[in-house]
mmJSON file of the N, C-alpha and C atoms, coordinates in Angstrom:
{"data_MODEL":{"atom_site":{
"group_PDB":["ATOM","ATOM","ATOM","ATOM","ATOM","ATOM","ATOM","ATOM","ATOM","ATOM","ATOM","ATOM","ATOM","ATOM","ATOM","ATOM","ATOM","ATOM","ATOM","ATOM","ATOM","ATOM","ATOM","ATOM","ATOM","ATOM","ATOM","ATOM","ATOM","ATOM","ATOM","ATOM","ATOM","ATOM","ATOM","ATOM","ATOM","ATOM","ATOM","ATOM","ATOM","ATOM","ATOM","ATOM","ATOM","ATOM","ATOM","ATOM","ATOM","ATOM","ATOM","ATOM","ATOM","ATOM","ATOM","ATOM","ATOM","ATOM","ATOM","ATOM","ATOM","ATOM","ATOM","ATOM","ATOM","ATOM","ATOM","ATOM","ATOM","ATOM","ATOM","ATOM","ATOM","ATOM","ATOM","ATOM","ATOM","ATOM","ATOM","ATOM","ATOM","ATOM","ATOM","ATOM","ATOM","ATOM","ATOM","ATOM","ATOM","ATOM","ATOM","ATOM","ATOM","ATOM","ATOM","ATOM","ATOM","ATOM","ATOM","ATOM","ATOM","ATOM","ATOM","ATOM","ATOM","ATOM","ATOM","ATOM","ATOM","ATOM","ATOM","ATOM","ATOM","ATOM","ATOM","ATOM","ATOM","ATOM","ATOM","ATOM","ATOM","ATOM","ATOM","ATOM","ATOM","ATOM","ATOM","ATOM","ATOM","ATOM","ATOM","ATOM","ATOM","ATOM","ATOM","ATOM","ATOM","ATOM","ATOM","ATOM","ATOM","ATOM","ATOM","ATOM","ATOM","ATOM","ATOM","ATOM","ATOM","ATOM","ATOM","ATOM","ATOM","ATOM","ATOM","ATOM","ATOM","ATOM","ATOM","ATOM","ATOM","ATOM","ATOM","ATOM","ATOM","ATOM","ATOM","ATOM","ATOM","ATOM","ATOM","ATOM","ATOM","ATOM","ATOM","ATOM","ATOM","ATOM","ATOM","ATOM","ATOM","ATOM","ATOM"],
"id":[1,2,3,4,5,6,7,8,9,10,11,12,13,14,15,16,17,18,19,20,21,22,23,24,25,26,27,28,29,30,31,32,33,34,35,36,37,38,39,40,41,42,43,44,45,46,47,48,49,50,51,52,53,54,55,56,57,58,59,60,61,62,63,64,65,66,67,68,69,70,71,72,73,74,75,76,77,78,79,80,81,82,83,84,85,86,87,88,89,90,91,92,93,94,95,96,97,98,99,100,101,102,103,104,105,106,107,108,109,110,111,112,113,114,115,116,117,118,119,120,121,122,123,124,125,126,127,128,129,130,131,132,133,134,135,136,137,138,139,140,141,142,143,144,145,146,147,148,149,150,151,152,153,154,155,156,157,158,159,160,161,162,163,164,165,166,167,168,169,170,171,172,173,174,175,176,177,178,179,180,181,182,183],
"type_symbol":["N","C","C","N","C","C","N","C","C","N","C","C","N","C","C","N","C","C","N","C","C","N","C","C","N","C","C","N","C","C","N","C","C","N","C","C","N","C","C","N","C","C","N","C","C","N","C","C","N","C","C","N","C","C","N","C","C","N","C","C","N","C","C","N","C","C","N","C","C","N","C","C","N","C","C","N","C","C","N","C","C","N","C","C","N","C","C","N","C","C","N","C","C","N","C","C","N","C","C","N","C","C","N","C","C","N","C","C","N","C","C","N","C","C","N","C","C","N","C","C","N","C","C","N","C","C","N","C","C","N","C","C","N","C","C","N","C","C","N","C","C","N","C","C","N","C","C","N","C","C","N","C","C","N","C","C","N","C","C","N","C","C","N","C","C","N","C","C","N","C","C","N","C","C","N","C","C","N","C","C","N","C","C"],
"label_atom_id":["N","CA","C","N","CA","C","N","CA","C","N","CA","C","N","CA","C","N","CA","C","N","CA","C","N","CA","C","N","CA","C","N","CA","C","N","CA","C","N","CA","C","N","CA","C","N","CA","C","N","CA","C","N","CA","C","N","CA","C","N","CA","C","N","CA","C","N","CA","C","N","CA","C","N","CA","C","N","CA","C","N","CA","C","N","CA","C","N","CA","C","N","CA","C","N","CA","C","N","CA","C","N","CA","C","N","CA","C","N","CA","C","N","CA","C","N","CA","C","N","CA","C","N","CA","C","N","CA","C","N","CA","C","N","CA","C","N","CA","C","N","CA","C","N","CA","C","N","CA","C","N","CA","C","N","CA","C","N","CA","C","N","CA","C","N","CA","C","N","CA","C","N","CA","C","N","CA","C","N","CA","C","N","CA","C","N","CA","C","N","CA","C","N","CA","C","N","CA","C","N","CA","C","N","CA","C","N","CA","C","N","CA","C"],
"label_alt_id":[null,null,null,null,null,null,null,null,null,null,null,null,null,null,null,null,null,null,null,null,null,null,null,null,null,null,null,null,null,null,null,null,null,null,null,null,null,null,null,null,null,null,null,null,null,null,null,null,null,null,null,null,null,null,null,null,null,null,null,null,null,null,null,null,null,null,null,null,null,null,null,null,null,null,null,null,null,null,null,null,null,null,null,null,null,null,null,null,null,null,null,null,null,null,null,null,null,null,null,null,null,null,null,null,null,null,null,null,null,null,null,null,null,null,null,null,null,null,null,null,null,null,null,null,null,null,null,null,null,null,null,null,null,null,null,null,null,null,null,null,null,null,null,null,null,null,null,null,null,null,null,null,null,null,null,null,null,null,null,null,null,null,null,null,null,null,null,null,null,null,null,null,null,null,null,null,null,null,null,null,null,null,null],
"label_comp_id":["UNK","UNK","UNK","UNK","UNK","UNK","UNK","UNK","UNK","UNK","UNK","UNK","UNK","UNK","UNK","UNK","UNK","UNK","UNK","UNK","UNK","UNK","UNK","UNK","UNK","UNK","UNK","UNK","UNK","UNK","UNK","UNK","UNK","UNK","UNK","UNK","UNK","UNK","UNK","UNK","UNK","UNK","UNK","UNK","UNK","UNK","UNK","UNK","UNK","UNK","UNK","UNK","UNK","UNK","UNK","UNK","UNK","UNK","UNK","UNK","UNK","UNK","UNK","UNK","UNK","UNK","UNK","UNK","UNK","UNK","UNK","UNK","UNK","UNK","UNK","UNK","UNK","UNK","UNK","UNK","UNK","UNK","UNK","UNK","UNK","UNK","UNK","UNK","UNK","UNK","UNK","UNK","UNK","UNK","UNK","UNK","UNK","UNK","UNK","UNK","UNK","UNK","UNK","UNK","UNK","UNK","UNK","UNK","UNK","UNK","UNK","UNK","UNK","UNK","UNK","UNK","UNK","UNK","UNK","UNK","UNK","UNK","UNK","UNK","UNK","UNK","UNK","UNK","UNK","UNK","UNK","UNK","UNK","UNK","UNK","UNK","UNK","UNK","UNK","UNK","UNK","UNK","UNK","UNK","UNK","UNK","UNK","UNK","UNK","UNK","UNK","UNK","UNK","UNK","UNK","UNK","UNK","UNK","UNK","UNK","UNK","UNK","UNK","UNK","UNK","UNK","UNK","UNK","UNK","UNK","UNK","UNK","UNK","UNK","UNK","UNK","UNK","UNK","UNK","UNK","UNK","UNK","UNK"],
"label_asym_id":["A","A","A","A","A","A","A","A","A","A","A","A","A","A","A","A","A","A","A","A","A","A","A","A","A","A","A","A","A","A","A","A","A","A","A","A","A","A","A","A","A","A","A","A","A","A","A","A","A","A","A","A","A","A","A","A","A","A","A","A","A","A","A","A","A","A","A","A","A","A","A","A","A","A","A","A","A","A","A","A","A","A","A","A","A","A","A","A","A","A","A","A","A","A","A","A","A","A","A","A","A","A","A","A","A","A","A","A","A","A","A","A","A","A","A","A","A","A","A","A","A","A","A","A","A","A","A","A","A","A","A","A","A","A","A","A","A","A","A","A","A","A","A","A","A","A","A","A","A","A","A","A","A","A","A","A","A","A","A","A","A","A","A","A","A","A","A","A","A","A","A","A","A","A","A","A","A","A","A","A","A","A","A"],
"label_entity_id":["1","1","1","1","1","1","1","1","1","1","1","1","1","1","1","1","1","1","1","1","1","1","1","1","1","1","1","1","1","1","1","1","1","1","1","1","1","1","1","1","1","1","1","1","1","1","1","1","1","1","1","1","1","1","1","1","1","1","1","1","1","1","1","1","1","1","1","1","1","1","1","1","1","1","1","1","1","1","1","1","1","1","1","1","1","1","1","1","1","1","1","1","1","1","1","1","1","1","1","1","1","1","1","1","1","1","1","1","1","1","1","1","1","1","1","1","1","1","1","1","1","1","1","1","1","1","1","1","1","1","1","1","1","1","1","1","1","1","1","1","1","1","1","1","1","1","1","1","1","1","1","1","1","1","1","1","1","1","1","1","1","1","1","1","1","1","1","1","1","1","1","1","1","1","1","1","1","1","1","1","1","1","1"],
"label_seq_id":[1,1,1,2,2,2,3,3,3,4,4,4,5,5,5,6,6,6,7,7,7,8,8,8,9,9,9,10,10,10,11,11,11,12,12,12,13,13,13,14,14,14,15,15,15,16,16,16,17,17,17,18,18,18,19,19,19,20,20,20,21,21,21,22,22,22,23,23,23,24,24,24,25,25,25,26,26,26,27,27,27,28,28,28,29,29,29,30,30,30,31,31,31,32,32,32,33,33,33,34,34,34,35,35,35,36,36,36,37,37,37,38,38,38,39,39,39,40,40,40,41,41,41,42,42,42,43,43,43,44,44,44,45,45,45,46,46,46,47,47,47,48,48,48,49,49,49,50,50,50,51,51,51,52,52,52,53,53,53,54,54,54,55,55,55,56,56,56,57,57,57,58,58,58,59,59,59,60,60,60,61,61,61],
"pdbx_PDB_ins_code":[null,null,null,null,null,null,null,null,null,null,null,null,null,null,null,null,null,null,null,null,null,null,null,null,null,null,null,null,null,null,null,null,null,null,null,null,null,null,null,null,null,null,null,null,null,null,null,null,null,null,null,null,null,null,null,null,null,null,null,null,null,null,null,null,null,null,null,null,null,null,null,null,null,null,null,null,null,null,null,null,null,null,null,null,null,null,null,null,null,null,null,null,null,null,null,null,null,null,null,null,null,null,null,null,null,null,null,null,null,null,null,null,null,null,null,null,null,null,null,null,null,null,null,null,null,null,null,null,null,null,null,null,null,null,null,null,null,null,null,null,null,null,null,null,null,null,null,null,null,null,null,null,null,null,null,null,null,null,null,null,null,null,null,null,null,null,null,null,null,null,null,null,null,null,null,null,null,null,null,null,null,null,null],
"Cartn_x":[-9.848,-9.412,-8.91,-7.899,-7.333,-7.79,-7.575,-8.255,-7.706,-8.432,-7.479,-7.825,-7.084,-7.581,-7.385,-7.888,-7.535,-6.792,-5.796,-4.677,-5.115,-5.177,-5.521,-4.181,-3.891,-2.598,-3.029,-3.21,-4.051,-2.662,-2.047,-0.69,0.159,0.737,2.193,3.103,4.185,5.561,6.573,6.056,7.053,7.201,8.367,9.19,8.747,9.235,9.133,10.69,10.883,12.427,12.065,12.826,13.029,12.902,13.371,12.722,11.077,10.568,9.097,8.346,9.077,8.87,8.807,9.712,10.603,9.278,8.511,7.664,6.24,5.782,4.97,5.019,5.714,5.828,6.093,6.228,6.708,5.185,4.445,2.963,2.157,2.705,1.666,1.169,1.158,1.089,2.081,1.158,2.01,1.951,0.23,-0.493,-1.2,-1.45,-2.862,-3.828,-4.72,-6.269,-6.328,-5.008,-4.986,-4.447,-5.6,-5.772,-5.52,-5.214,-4.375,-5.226,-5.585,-5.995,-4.972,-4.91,-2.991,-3.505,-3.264,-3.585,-3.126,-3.492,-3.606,-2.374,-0.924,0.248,1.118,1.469,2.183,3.502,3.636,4.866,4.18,2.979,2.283,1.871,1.367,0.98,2.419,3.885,4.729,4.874,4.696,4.893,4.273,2.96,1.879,2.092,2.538,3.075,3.711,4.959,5.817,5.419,4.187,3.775,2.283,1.993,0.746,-0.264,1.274,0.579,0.095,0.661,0.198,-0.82,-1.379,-2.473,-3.489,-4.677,-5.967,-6.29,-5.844,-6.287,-7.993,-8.542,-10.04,-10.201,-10.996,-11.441,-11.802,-11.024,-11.791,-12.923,-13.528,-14.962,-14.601],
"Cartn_y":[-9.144,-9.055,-7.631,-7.632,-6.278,-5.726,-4.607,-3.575,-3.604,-3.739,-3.736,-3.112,-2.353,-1.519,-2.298,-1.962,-2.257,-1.433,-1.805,-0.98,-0.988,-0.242,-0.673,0.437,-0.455,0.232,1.72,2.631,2.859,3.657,3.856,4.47,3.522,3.265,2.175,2.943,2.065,2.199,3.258,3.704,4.288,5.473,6.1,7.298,7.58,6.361,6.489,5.999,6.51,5.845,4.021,3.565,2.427,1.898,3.017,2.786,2.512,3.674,3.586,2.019,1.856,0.414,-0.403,-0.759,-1.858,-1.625,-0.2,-0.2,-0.844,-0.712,-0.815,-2.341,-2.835,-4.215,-5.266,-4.549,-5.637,-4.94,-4.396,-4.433,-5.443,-5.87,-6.805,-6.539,-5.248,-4.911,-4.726,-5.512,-5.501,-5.061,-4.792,-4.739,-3.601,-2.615,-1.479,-2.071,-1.586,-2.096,-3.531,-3.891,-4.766,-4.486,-5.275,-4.274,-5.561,-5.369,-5.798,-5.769,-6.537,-6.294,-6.548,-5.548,-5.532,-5.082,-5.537,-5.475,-3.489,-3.304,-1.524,-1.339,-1.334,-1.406,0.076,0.424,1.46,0.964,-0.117,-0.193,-0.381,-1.085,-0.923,0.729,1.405,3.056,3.781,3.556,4.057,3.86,2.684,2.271,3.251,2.876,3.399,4.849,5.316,6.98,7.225,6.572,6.469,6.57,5.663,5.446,6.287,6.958,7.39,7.993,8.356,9.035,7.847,6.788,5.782,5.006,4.905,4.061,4.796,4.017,4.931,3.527,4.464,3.053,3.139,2.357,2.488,1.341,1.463,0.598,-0.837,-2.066,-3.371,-3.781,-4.304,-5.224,-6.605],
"Cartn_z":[17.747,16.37,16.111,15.311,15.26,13.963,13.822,13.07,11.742,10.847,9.359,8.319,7.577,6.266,5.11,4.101,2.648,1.829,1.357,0.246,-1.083,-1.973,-3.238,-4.334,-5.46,-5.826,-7.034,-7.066,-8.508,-9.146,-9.402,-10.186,-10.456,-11.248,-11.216,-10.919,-11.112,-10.872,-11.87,-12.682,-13.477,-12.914,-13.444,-12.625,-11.135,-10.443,-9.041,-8.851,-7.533,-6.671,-6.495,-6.285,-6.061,-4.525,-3.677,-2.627,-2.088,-2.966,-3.159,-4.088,-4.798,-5.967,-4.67,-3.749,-2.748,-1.622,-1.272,-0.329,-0.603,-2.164,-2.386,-2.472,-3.54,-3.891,-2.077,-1.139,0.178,0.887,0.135,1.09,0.096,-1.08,-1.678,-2.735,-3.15,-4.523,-5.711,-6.689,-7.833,-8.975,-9.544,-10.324,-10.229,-11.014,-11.01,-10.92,-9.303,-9.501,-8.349,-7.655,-6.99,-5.962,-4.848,-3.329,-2.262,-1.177,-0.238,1.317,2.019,3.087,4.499,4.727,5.905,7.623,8.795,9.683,9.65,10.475,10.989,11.57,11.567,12.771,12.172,12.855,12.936,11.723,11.287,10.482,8.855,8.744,7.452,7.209,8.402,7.687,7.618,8.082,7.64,6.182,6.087,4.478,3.374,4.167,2.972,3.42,3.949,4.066,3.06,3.085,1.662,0.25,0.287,-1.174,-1.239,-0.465,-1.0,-1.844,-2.584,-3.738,-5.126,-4.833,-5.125,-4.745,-4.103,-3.106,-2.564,-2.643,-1.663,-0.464,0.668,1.823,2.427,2.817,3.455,4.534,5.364,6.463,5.995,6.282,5.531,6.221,6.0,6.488,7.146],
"occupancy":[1.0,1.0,1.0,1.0,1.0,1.0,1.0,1.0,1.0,1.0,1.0,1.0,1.0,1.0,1.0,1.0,1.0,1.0,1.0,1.0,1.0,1.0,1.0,1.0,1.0,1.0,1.0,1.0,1.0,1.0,1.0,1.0,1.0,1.0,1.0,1.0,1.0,1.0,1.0,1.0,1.0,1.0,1.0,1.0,1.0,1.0,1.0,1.0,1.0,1.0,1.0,1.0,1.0,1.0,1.0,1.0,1.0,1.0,1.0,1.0,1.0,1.0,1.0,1.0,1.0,1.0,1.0,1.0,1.0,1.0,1.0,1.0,1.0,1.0,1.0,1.0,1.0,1.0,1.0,1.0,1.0,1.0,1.0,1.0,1.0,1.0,1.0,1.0,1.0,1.0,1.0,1.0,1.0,1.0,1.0,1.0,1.0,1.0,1.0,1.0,1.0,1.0,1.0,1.0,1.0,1.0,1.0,1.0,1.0,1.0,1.0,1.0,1.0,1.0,1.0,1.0,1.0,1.0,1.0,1.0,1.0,1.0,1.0,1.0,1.0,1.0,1.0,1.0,1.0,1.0,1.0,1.0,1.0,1.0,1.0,1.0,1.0,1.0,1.0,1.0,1.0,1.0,1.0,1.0,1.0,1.0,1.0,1.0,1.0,1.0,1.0,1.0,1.0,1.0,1.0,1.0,1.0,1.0,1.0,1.0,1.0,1.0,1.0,1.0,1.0,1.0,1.0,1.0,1.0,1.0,1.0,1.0,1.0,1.0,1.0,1.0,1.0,1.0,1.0,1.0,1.0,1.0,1.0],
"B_iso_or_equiv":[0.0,0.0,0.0,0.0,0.0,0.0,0.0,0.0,0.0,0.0,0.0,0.0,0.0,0.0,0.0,0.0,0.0,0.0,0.0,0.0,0.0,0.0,0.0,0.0,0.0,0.0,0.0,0.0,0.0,0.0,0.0,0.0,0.0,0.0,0.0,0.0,0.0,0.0,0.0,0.0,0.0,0.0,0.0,0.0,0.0,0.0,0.0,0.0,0.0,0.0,0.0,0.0,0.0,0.0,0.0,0.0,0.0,0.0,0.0,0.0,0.0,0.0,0.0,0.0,0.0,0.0,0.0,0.0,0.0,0.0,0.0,0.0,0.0,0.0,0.0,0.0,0.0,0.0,0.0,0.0,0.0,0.0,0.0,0.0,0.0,0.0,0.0,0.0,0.0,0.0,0.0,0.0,0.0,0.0,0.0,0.0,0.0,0.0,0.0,0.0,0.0,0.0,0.0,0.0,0.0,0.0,0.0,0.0,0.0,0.0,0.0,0.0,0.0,0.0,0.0,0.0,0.0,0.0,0.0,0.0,0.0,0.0,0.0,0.0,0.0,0.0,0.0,0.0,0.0,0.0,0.0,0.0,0.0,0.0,0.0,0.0,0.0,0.0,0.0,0.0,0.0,0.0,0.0,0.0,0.0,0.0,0.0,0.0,0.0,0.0,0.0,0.0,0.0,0.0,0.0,0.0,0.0,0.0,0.0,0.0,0.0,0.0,0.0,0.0,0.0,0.0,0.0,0.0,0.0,0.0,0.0,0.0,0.0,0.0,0.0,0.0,0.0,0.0,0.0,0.0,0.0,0.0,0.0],
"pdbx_formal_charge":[null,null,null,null,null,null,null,null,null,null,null,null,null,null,null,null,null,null,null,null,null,null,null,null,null,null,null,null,null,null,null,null,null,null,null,null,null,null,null,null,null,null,null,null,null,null,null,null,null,null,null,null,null,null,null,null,null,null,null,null,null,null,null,null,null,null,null,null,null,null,null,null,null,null,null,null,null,null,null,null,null,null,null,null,null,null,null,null,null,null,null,null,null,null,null,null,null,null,null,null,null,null,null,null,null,null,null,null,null,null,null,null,null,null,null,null,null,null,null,null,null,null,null,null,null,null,null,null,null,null,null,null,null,null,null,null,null,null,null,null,null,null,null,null,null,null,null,null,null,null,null,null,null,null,null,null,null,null,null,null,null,null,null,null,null,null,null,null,null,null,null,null,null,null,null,null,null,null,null,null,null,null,null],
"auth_seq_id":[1,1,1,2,2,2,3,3,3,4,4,4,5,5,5,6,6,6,7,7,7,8,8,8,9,9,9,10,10,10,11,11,11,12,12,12,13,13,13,14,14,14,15,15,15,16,16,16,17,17,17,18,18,18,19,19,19,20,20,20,21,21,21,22,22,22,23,23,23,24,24,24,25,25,25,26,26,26,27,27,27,28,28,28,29,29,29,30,30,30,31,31,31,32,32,32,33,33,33,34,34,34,35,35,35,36,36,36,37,37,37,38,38,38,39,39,39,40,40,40,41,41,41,42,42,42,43,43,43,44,44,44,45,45,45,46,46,46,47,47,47,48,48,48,49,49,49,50,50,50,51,51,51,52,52,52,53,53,53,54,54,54,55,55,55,56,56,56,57,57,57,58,58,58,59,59,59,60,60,60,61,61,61],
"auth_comp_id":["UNK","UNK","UNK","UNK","UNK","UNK","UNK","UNK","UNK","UNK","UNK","UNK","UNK","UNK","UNK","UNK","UNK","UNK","UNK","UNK","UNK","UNK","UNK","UNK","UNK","UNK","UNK","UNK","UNK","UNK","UNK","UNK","UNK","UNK","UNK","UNK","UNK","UNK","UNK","UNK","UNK","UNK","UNK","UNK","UNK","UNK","UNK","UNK","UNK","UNK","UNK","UNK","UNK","UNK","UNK","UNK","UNK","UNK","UNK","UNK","UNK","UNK","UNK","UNK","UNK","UNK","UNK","UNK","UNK","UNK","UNK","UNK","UNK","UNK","UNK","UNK","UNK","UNK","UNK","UNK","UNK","UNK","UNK","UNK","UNK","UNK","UNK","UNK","UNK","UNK","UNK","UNK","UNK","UNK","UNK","UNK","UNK","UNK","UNK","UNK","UNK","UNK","UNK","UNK","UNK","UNK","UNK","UNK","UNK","UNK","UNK","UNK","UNK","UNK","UNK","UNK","UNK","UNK","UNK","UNK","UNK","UNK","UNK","UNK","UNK","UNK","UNK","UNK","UNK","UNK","UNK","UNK","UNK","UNK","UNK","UNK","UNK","UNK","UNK","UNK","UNK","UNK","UNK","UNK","UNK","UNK","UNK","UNK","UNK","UNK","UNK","UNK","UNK","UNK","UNK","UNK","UNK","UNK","UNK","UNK","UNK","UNK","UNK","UNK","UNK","UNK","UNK","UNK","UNK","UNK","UNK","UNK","UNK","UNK","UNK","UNK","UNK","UNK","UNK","UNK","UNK","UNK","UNK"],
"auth_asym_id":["A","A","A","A","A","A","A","A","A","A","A","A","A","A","A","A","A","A","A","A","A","A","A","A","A","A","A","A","A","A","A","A","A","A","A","A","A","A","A","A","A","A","A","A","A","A","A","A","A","A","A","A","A","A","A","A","A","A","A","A","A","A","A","A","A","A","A","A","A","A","A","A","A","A","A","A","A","A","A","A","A","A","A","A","A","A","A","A","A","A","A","A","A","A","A","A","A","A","A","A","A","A","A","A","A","A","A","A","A","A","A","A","A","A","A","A","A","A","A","A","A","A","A","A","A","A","A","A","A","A","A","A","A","A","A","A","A","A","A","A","A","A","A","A","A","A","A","A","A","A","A","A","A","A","A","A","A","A","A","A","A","A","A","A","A","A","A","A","A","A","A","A","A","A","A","A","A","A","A","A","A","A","A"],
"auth_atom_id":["N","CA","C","N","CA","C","N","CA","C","N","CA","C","N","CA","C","N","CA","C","N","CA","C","N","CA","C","N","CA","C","N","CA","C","N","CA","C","N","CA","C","N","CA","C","N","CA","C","N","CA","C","N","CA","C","N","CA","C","N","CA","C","N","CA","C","N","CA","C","N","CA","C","N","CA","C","N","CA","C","N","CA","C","N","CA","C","N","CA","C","N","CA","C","N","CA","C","N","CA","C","N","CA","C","N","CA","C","N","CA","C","N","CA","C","N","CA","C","N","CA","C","N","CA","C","N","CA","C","N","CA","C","N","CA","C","N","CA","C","N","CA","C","N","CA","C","N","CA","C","N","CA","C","N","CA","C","N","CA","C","N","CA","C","N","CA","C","N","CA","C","N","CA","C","N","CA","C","N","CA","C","N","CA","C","N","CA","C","N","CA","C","N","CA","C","N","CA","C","N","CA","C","N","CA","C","N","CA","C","N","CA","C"],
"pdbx_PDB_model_num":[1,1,1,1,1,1,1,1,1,1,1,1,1,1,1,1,1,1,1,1,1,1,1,1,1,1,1,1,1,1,1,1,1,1,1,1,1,1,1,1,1,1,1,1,1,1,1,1,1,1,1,1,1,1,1,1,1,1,1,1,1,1,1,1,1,1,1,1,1,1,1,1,1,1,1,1,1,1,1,1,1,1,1,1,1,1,1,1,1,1,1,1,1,1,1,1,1,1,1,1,1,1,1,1,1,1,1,1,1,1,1,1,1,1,1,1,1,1,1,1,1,1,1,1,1,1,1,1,1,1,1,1,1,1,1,1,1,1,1,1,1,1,1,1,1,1,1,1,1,1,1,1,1,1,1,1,1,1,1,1,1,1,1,1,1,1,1,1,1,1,1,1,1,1,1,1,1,1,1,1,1,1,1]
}}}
């Protein structure tokens, strides 16, 4: 089984780029306060690189 974190969104969307809107919204979040459980791959932590000032990620269970 592969390794997976949890995303959780805590900032919205306002005065952000749209690129950042497009990263966040295609990991699953849509909502403040609503969190995401995403396998560990080198193309989800690019993402969440992007958006991090938006998001706090942690180890899922």
């Amino acid at each position: 089984m592969s390794k997976q974190i949890k995303v959780t969104l805590v900032k919205g969307f306002a005065n952000q780029t749209e690129r950042q809107k497009v990263n966040a919204r295609s990991l699953g979040l849509h909502k403040i306060g609503q969190s995401v459980v995403l396998d560990d791959t080198p193309v989800y932590r690019g993402m969440i690189d992007k958006v991090r000032h938006l998001v706090t990620v942690e180890e899922a269970d």
